[in-house]
C-alpha positions in Angstrom: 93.6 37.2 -238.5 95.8 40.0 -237.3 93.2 42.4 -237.9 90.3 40.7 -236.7 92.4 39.8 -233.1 93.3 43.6 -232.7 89.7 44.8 -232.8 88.5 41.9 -230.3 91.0 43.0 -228.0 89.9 46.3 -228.1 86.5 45.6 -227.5 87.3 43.3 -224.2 89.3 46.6 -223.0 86.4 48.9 -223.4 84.2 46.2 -221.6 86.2 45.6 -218.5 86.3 49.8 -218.4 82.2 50.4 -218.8 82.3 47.5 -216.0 85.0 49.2 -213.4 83.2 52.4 -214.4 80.1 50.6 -213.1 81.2 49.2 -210.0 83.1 53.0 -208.9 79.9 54.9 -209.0 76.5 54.2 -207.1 73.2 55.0 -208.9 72.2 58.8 -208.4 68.9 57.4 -207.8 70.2 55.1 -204.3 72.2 57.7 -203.7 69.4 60.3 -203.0 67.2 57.5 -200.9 70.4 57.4 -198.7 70.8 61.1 -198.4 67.2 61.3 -197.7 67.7 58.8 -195.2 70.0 60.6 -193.1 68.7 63.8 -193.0 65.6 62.8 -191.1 67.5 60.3 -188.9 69.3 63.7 -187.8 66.2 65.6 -187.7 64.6 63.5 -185.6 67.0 63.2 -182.8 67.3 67.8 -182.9 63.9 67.3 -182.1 64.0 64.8 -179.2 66.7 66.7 -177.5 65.3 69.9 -177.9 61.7 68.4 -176.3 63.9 67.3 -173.4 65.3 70.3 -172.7 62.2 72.1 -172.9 60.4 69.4 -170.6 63.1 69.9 -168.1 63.0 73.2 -167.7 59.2 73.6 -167.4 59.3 70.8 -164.9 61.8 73.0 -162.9 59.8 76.1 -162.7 57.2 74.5 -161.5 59.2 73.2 -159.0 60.4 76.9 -158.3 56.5 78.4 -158.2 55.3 75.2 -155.8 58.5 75.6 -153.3 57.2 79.5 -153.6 54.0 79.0 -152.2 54.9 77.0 -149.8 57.6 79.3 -148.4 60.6 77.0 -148.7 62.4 79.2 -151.3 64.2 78.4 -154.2 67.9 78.3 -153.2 67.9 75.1 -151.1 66.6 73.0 -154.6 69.6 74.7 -156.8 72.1 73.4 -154.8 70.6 70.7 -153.2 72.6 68.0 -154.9 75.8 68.5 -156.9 76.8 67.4 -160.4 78.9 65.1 -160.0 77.1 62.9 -157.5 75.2 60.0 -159.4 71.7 59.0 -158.3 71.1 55.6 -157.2 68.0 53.4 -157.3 66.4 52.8 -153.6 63.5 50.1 -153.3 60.6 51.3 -151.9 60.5 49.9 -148.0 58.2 47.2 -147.0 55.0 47.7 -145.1 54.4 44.6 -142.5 52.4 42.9 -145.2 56.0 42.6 -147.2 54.3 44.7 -149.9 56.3 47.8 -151.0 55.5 51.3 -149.5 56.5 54.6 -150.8 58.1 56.9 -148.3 55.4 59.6 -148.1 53.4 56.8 -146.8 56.2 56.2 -143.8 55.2 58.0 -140.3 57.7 59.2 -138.2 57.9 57.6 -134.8 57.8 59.7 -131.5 60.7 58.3 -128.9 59.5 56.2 -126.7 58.4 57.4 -123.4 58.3 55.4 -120.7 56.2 55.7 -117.4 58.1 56.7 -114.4 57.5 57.2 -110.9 60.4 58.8 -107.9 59.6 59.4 -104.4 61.5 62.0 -102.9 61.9 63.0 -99.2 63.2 66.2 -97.6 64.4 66.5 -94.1 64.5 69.4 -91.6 67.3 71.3 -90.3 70.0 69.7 -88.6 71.7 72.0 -86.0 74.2 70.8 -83.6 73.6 72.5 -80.6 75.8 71.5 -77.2 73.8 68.5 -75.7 73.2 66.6 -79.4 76.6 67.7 -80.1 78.1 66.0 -77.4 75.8 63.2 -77.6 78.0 61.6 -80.4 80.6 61.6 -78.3 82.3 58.5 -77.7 84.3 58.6 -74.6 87.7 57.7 -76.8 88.0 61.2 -78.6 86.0 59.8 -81.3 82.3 61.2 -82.6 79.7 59.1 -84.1 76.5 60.3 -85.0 74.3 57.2 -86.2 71.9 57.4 -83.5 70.4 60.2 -84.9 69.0 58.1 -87.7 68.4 55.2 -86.5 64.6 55.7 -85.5 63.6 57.2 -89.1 65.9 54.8 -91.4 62.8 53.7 -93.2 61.6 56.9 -94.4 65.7 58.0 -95.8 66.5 54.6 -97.2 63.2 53.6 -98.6 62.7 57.1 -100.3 64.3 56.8 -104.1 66.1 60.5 -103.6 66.6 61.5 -99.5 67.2 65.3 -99.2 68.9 67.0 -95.8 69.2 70.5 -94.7 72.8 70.3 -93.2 72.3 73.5 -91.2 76.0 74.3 -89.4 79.5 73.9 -90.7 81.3 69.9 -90.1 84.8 72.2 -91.3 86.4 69.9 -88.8 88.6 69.1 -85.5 91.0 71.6 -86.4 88.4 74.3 -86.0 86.9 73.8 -82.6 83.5 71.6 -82.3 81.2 75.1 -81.4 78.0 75.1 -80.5 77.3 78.7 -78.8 77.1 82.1 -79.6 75.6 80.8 -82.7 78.6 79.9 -84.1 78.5 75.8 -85.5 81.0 73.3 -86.0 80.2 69.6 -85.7 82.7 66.5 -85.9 82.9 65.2 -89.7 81.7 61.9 -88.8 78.2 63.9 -88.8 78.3 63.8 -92.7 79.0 59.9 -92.6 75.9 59.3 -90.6 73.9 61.4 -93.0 75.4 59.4 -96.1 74.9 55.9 -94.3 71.6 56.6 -93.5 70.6 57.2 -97.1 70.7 60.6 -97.9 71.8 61.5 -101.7 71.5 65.1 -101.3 73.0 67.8 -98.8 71.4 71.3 -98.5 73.9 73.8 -97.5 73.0 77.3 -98.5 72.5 78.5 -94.9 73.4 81.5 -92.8 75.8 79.6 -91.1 78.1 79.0 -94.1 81.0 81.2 -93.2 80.8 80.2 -89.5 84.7 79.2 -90.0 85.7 81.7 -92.8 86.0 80.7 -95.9 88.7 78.3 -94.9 86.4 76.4 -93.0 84.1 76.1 -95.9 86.9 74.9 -98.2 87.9 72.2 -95.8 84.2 71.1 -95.4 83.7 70.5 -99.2 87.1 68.7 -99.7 85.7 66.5 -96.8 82.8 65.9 -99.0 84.2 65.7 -102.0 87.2 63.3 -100.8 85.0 61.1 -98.6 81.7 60.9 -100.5 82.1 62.1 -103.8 78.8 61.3 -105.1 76.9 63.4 -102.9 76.0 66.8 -104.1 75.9 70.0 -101.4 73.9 72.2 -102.7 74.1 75.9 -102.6 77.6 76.3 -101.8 80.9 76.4 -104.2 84.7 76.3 -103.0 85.9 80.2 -102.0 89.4 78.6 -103.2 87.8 78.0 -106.9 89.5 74.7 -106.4 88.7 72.9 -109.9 88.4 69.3 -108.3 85.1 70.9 -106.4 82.1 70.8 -107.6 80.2 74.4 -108.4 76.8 74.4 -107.0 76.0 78.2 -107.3 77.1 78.4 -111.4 75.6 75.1 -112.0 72.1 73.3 -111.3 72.2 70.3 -110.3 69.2 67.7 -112.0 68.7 64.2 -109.6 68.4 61.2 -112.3 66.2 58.9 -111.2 64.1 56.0 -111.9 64.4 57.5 -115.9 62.9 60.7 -114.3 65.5 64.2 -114.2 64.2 66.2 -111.5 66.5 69.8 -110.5 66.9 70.7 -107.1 68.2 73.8 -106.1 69.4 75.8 -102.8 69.6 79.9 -101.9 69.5 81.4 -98.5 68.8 84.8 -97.5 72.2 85.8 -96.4 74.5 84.9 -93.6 76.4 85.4 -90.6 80.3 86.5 -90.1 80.2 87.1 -93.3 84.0 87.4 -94.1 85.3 91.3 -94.7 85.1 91.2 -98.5 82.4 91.1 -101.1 84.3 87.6 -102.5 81.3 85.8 -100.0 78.5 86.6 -102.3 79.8 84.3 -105.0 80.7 80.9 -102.3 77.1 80.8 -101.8 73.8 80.7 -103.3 71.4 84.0 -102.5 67.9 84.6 -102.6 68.4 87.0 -105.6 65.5 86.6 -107.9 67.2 86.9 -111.3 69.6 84.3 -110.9 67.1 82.2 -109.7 64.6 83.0 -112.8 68.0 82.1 -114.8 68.6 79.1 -113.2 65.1 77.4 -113.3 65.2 78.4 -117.1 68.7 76.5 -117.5 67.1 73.6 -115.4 64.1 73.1 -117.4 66.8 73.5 -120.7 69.2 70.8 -119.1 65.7 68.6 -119.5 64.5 68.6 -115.9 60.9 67.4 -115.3 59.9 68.6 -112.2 62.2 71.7 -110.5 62.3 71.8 -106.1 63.5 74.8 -104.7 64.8 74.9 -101.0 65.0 78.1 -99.7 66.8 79.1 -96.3 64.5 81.8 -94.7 61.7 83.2 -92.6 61.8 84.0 -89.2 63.3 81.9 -86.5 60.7 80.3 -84.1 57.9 82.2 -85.9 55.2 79.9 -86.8 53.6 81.5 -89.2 55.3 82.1 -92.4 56.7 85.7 -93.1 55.8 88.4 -96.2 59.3 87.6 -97.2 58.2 83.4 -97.7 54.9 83.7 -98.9 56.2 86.5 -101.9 58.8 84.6 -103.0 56.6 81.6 -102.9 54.4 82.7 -105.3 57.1 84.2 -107.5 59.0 80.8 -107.2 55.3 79.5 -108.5 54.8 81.8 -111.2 58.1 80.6 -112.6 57.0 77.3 -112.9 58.5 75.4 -109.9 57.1 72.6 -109.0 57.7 72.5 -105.2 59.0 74.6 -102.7 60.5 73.0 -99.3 62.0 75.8 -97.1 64.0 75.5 -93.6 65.9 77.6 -91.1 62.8 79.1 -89.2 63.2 76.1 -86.6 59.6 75.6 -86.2 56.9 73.7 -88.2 55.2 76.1 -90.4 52.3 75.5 -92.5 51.9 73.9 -96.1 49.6 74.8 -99.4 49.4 74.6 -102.7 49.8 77.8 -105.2 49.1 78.5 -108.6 51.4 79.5 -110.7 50.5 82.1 -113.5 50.4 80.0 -116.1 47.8 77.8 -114.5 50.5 75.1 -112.9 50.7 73.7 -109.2 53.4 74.1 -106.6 53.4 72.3 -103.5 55.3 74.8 -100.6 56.3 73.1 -97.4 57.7 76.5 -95.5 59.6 75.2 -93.2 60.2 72.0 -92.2 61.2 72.2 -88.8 64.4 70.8 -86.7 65.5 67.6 -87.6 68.0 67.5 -84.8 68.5 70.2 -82.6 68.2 71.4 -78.7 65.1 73.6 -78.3 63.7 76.7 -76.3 60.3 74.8 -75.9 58.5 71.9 -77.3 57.9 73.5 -80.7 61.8 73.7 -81.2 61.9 69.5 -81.2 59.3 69.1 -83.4 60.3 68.8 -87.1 59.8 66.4 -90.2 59.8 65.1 -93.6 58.2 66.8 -96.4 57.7 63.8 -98.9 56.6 63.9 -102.7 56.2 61.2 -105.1 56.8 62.8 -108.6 55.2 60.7 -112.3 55.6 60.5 -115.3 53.0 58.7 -118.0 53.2 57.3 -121.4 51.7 60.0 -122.9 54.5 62.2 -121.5 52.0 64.2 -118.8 54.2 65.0 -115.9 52.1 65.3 -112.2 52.6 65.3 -108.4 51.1 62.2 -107.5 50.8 63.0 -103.5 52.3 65.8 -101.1 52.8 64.7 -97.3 54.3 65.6 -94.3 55.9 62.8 -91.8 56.2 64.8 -88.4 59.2 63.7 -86.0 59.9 64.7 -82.9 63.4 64.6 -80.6 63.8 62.9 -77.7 66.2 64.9 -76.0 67.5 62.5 -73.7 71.3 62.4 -72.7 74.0 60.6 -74.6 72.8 58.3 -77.5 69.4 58.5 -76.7 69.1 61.7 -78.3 67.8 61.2 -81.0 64.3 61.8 -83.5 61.4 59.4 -83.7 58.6 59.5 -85.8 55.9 61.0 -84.4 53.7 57.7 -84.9 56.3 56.4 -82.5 56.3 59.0 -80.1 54.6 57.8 -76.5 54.0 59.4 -73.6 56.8 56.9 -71.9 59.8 58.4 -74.2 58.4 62.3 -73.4 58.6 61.4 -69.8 62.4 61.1 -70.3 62.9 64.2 -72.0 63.3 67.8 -71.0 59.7 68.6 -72.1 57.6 65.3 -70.2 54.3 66.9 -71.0 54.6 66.6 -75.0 53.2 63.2 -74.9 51.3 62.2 -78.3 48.4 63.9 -77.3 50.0 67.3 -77.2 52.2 66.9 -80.1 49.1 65.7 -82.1 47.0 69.4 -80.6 50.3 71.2 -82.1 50.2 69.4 -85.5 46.6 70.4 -86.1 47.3 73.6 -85.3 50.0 74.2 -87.7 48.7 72.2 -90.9 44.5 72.1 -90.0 42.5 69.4 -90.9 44.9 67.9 -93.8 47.1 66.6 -90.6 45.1 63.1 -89.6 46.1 61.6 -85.8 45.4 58.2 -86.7 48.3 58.3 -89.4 50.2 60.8 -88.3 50.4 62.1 -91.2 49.8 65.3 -93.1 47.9 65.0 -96.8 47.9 67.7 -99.0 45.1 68.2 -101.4 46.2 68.1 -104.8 44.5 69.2 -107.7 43.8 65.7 -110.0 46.2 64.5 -112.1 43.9 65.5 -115.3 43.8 69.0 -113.8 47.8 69.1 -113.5 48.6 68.1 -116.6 45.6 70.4 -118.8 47.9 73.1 -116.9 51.4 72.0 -118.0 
């Protein structure tokens, strides 16, 4: 019994061994399949990273060779978009059919122009002689000067952008009102006439600028500046280099109107009592052709669609315009400018249309007479309004719609009724009170034709310019 129990109990030991044995160790045979198993798992995945990276880097010389050929070079797409900025998903936008669109299929919208249309008038020279200078006075040591306006209000305040040439200096009491020797000075109330009647601009580039020193110029444009500080004068900048002033001769000035930007500028030839310095040179604006080239180039930068240049000078009571205008006419033309509206001669003088060298039309008006002035004989009271109506289209073509002259005359009466009337106004009745009683209509009408020819038409009293068509303008902008 002993016997037999030992060797059973050895035989249940050497079971429970064979089965731990078992359990401890996998077959060789599952073993392998797992191996097997593993090693192409990893194989596989070398292989897809490898094809990735190869992909990648064909895809971005191909990129390289197209941006090649096309001229873009290749250093813009290496950096254009660093590491660690992570790309987003964008939707595709929506066509109007809600229907998704790609972005090469997207167009790029122009800004929207809009049409636009400015009228502009530009007055003749007003020059205070004695008897209109003392016709504003008012008995009480006052000066008003409305009367001068009175009779051509409509064309000044009806006009989107009214232009005057300002020729004399309104430097103030303090100076002397002077009206001989060819020396100015007018009371100040002159420029609130000017202003209440509806003028926006003031031409002052003149000969008479330094008629009361530089002083006198200094006071003038504080006047301005103080008392109507929206109204440019042109031509001029403070001898002082006062910083509140504004600075007509280093900077253009472009009208805004009706969404249109049109650049007006002012030079004269020179000037009288010019002060004993060479400081005067740089208070006002002269006819020296570089700076002007410069400044219609920085007008048409600032954005300006249409550039007017009024020069001062010609010949006084010449008729006819002198080598000096008609040159620098063309050159203004060959520049570009649009229109050229001159003063200081005193006289009407005739107007045309040139062609600029690179095909485009300026209108030249070459001088537009006396607005207000005394005269040596008839042709010394009769003066005007150069008037231009500037367009734009949708299509961003820019033309001069029409170019006309509205002629005035001065009925130089004593006291207040000294003043201009339109010529389609003017009777026989008011020349019979004046100085000159044979300049009825009929005469001023013989000295109109003679000046602007056939294009001046009696009935209207009016002066047309022929313009090439708008089609024709615009083919040359």
């Amino acid at each position: 019994m002993v016997g037999r129990g030992k060797h059973e109990g050895d035989a249940s030991n050497k079971h429970v061994a064979k089965v731990e044995a078992k359990n401890a160790h996998l077959p060789a045979w599952i073993v392998a399949i797992v191996a097997v198993y593993v090693t192409a798992c990893l194989a596989g995945l070398v292989f897809v990273v490898v094809q990735s990276q190869t992909a990648g880097t064909a895809q971005a010389r191909t990129q390289e060779k197209t941006q090649d050929k096309s001229g873009l070079g290749t250093v813009a797409q290496k950096t254009a978009k660093p590491l660690h900025v992570r790309a987003t998903y964008t939707p595709p936008a929506k066509g109007e059919s809600g229907e998704a669109v790609d972005d090469a299929s997207k167009k790029k919208k122009k800004p929207e122009v809009k049409p636009a249309e400015v009228t502009m008038v530009l007055g003749g020279d007003v020059l205070l002689h004695r008897k209109p200078l003392d016709s504003g006075n008012n008995g009480d040591g006052t000066y008003s000067y409305d009367h001068f306006f009175e009779e051509t209000a409509e064309v000044s305040s009806e006009a989107d952008v009214a232009v005057i040439n300002q020729e004399g200096m309104i430097s103030g009491e303090s100076y002397g009102y002077q009206a001989e020797n060819y020396v100015f000075n007018s009371p100040q109330s002159l420029a609130d006439a000017e202003v209440d009647a509806g003028y926006d601009v003031i031409l002052k580039a003149m000969n008479h600028v330094y008629d009361m020193g530089y002083q006198g110029l200094h006071d003038e444009l504080v006047y301005w500046h103080e008392e109507h500080a929206g109204v440019p004068v042109l031509g001029v900048r403070d001898p002082d280099d006062d910083e509140d002033l504004p600075d007509y001769v280093n900077d253009v000035y472009i009208c805004k109107k009706n969404g249109l930007k049109i650049a007006i500028l002012n030079y004269t030839y020179g000037a009288n009592n010019v002060p004993d310095d060479s400081a005067w040179e740089y208070a006002a604006n002269l006819h020296d052709t570089d700076k002007i080239a410069e400044d219609v180039s920085k007008a048409r930068e600032e954005g300006a669609e249409f550039v007017v240049v009024c020069p001062h000078w010609g010949i006084e009571y010449d008729t006819e315009p002198s080598e000096e205008e008609t040159s620098m006419a063309q050159f203004l033309a060959d520049l570009g400018v649009d229109a050229v509206i001159g003063g200081h001669p005193h006289v009407l003088q005739r107007g045309e249309v040139l062609t600029g060298e690179s095909g485009n039309t300026c209108v030249v008006y070459y001088s537009m007479g006396n607005y207000v002035a005394s005269a040596l004989d008839t042709r010394g009271v009769t003066g005007g309004f150069a008037r231009l109506t500037f367009k734009r289209d949708k299509d961003d073509n820019h033309w001069i719609e029409s170019a006309e002259f509205l002629p005035t005359v001065v009925c130089d009466s004593g006291g207040k009724a000294l003043r201009p009337y339109l010529v389609s106004d003017w009777t026989d009745e008011l020349a019979a009170t004046t100085n000159w009683p044979g300049y009825g209509r009929a005469a001023v009408d013989d000295h109109l034709r003679s000046v602007f020819g056939d294009g001046y038409d009696p009935e209207t009293s009016i002066h047309t310019m022929a313009l090439p068509s708008k089609e024709e303008q615009c083919a040359r902008e």
